[in-house]
C-alpha positions as CSV (number, residue, x, y, z in Angstrom):
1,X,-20.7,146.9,88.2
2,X,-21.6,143.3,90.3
3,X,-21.7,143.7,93.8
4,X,-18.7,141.3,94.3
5,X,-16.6,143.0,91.9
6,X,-17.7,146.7,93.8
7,X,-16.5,144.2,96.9
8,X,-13.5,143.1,95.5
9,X,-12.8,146.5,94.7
10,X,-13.2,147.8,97.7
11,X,-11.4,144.9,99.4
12,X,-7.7,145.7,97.1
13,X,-8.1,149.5,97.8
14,X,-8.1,148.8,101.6
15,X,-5.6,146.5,101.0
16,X,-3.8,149.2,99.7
17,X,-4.1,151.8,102.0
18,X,-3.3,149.6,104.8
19,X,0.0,149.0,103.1
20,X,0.7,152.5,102.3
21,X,0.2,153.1,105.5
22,X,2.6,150.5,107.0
23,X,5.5,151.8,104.7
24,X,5.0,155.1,105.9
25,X,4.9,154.3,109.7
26,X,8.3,152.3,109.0
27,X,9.9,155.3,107.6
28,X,8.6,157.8,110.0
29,X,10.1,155.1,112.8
30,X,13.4,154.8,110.6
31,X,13.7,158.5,110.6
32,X,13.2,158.6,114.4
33,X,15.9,155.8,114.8
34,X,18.1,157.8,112.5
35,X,17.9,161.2,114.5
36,X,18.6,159.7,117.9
37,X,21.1,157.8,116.2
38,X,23.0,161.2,115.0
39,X,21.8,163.3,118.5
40,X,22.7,160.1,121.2
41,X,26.2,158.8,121.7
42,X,26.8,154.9,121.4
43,X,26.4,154.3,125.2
44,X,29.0,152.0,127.2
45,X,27.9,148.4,128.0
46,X,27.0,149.0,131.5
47,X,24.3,146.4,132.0
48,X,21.1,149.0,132.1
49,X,18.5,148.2,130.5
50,X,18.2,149.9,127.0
51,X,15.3,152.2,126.2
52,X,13.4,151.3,123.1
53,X,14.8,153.7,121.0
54,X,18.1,152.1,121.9
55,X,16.8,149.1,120.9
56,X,15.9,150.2,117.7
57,X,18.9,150.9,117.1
58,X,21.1,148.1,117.7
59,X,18.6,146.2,115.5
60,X,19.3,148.8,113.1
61,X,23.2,148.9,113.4
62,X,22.8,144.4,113.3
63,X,21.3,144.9,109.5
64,X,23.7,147.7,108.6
65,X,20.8,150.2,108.5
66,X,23.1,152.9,111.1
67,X,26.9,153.2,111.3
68,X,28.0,151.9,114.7
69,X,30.8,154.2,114.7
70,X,33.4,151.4,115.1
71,X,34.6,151.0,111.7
72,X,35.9,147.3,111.4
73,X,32.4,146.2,113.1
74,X,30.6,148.5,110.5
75,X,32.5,146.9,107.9
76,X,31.7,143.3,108.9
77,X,28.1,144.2,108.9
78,X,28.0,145.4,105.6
79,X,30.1,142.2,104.3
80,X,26.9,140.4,105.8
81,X,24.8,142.5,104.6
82,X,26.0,141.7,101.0
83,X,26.4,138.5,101.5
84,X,30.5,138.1,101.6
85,X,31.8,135.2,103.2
86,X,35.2,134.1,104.1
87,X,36.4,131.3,101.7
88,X,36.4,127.9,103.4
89,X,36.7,125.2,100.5
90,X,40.1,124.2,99.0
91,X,41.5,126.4,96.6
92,X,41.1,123.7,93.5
93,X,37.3,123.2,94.0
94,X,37.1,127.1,94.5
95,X,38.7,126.8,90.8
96,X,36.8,124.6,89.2
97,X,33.4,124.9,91.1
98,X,30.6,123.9,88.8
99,X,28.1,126.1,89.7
100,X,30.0,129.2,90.1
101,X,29.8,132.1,87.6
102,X,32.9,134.5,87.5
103,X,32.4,138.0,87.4
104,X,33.2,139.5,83.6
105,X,35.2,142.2,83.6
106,X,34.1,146.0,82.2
107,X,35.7,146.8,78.7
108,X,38.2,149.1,80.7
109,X,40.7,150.9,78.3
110,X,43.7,149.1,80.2
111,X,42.2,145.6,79.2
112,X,45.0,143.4,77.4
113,X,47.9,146.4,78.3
114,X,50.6,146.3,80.5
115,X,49.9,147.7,84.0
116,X,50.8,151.2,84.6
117,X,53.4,151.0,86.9
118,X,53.8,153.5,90.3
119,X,56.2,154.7,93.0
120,X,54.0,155.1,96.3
121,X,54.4,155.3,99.8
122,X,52.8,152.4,101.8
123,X,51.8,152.6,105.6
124,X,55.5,152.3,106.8
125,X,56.9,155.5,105.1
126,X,58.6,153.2,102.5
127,X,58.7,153.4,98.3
128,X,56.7,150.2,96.5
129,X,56.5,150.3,92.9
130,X,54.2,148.1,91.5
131,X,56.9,146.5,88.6
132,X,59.1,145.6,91.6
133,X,55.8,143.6,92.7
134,X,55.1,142.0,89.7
135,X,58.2,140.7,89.9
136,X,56.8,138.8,92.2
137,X,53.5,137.0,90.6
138,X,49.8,138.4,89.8
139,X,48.4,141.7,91.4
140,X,45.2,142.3,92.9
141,X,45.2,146.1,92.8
142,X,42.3,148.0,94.7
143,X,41.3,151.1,95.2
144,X,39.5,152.2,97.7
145,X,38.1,155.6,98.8
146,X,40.0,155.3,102.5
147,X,39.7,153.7,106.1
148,X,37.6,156.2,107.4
149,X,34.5,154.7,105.3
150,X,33.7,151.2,106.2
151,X,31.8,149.9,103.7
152,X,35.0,151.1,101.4
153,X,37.5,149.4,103.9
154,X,35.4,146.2,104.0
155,X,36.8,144.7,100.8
156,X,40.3,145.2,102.5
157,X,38.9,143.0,105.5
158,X,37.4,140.8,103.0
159,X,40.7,140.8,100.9
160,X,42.8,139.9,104.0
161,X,40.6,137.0,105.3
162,X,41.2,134.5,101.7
163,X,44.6,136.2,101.5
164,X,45.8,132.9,101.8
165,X,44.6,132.1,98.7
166,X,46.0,134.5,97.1
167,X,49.1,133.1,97.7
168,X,48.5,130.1,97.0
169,X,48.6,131.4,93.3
170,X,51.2,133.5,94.3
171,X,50.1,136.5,93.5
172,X,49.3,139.7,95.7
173,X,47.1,142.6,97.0
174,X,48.1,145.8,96.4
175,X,45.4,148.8,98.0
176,X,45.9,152.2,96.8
177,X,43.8,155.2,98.8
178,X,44.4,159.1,99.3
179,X,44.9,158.5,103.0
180,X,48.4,159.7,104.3
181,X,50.0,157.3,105.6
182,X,50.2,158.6,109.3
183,X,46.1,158.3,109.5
184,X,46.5,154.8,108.2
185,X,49.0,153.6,111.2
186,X,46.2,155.6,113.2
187,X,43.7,153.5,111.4
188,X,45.6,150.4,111.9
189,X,45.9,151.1,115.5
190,X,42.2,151.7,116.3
191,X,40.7,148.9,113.8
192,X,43.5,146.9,112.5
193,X,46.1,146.5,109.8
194,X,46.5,144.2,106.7
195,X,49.5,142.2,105.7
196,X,49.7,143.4,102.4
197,X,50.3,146.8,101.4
198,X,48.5,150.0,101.4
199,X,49.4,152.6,99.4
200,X,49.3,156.5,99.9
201,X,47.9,158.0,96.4
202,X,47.2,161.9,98.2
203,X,46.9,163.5,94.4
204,X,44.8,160.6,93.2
205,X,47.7,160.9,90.0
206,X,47.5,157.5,90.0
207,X,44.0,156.7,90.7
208,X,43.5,159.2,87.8
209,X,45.8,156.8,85.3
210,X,44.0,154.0,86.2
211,X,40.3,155.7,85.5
212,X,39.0,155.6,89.1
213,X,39.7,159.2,89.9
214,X,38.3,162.1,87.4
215,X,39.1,165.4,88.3
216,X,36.7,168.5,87.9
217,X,36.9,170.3,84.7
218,X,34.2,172.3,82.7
219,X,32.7,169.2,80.9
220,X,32.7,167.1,83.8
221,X,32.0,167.4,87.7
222,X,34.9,165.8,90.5
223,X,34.0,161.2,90.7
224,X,36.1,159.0,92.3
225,X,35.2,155.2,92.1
226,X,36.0,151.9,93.7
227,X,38.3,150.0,91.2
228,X,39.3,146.3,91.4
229,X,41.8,145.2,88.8
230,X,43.9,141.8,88.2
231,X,47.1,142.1,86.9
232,X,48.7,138.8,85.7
233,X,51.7,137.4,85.4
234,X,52.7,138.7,82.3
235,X,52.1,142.1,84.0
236,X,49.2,142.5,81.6
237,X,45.5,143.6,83.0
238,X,43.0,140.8,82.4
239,X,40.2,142.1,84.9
240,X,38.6,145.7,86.0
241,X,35.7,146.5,88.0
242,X,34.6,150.0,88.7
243,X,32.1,151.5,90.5
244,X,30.6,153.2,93.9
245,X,30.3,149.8,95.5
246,X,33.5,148.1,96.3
247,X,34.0,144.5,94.8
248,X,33.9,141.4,97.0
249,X,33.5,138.5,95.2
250,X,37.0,137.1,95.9
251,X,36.5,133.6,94.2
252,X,35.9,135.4,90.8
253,X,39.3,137.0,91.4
254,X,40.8,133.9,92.2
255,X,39.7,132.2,88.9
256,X,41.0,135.3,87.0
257,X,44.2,135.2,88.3
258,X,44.9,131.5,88.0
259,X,42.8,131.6,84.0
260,X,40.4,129.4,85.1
261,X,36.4,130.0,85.5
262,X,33.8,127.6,86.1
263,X,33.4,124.4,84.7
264,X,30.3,125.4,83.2
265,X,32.0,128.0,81.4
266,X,34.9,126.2,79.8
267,X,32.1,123.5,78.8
């Protein structure tokens, strides 16, 4: 072997090392962060000067990298963190936006049928069925594993800030959880409400109808999954999403429930 390439050689491995090495000092440091995180209490804004570890850790809890303990802030993190932004342009551009690709839905087994329809018990002790809804206009229904998790709850906060439009097209958000509806007026009172209505599903019977909620049996082991569905006016389902990361890509849900997708589609 040339002396240059025995260099080169040499020069990559080091190279290596050196970034091995970094990788594992970062997780070492992360896994400090992450114990004084669990062992130290979030300390009250008093004006002293934060030790470094503290530091750390509000760098951490900026990037989403540590729960803060304060769910709606979590929540607004993680929406950054994936890149969720409130809606700002006019509801007929967000329609018809050229370079915009709408979200496909899964080849769910409710696809092109009628909505299941269900009796719950919303935040205020009262019955909402969803046909009385439909009634109405177009559904957003979402479920959602429950406002004690924050990256679960912020689709609801995500939901809430284009709610208007939602309305525009006239349609609705429905959220469906197993939380009783006593911890959600807790939950409202700590970290805020919506304006549109959140269900108490405590037996996950209908979470289970709609295929986010499979209960244990001998062939299979307890799941339970975000699910984002659009119900249209006919009362027919046009749009599922499923999985362990809620859905927040509200202008793809906008152009489902009004028909429309991108220009670019259509063309």
């Amino acid at each position: 072997m040339s002396q240059s390439k025995k260099a080169d050689r040499q020069q990559r491995s080091a190279a290596t090392k050196a970034f091995l090495g970094l990788l594992v000092g970062v997780g070492i440091l992360y896994g400090v962060v992450l114990a004084y995180h669990v062992a130290t209490p979030i300390p009250s804004d008093d004006g002293a000067e934060a030790s470094w570890l503290e530091q750390c850790r509000q760098v951490c809890a900026q990037y989403g990298l540590v729960y803060t303990g304060d769910i709606k802030v979590d929540a607004e993190v993680y929406l950054d963190a994936v890149e969720s932004k409130k809606l700002s342009s006019p509801l007929e551009e967000l329609l018809n936006a050229p370079d915009f690709q709408r979200a496909e839905t899964e080849q769910h087994p409710l696809i092109g049928k009628p909505a299941p329809d269900f009796t719950l018990i919303n935040a205020e002790d009262q019955p909402v069925s969803l046909s009385t809804m439909r009634e109405q206009g177009p559904i957003v229904l979402v479920f959602y594993y429950g406002y004690n998790c924050s990256h679960c709850v912020a689709q609801l906060f995500a939901l809430q800030k284009d709610l208007e439009y939602f309305h525009e097209l006239g349609a609705e958000v429905v959220a469906i959880s197993a939380d009783k509806p006593e911890f959600t007026r807790e939950q409202y009172t700590e970290y805020g409400g919506f304006i549109f209505p959140v269900l108490s599903d405590p037996d996950y019977a209908v979470s289970e109808a709609w295929g986010v909620y499979m209960r244990p049996s001998e062939s299979q082991q307890e799941d339970l999954l975000h699910g984002t569905f659009v119900i249209d006016r006919s009362g027919t389902v046009v749009f599922a999403n499923r999985g362990y990361q809620p859905f927040v890509d509200n202008q793809s849900l906008l152009q489902w429930i009004s028909g429309t997708s991108s220009r670019r589609e259509i063309e």
